[in-house]
N, C-alpha and C positions, 0 to 999 in steps of 0.2 A: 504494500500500500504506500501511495506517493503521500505527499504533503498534499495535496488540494482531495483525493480519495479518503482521507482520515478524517478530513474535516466537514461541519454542518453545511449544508449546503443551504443558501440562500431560498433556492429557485430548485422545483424539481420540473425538467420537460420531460415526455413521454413522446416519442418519435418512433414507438417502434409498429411496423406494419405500415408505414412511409416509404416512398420510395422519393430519390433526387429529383429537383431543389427542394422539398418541402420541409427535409429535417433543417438544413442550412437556412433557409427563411425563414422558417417560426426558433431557430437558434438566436439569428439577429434578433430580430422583435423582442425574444424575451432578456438576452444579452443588455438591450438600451434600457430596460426597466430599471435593470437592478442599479443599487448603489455603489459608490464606487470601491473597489475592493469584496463585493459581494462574490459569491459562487451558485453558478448554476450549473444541476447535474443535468445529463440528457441522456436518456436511455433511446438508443437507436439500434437499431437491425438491419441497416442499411451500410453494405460495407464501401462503399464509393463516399458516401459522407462521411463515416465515423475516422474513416484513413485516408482521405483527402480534401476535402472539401473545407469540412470542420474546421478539421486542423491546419490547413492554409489561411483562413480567414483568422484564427486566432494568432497565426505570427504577425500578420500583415498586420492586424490591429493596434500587435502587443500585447496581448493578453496573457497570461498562463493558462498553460493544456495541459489534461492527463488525461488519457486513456487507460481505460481495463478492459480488458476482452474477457469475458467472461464466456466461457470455450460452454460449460456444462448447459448454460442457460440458451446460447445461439445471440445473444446480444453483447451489445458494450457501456458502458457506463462511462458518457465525456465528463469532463468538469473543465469549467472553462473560468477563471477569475477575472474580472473586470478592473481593466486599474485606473 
């Protein structure tokens, strides 16, 4: 478990049974609500977003990312911090 994984998370999104752009879009959307330094988790199923998309927009931002793949369940759990 990372640092942003151990921690409360702000925001919980539910993205899974989405397909591209939808998890990326309602990422943003909820991304702009939060406060600054908040954490939003996002449970997604979508592997084009959870390994590229996502996580592209959160460098370009500056954001902190962490991914978990979570092999046994078929999804991933982002957390993305807002700075």
């Amino acid at each position: 478990m990372g640092e942003l994984s151990s921690s409360t998370p702000t925001e919980t999104l539910d993205v899974l049974g989405r397909v591209c752009p939808y998890p990326l879009v309602l990422a943003k959307k909820a991304v702009e609500k939060l406060p600054s330094g908040g954490v939003l988790k996002i449970l997604c199923d979508a592997p084009a977003s959870a390994e590229d998309s996502i996580p592209r927009y959160c460098e370009k931002q500056g954001f902190k990312f962490e991914s978990v793949k979570l092999e046994d369940k078929g999804y991933w759990e982002l957390y993305i911090q807002k700075s």
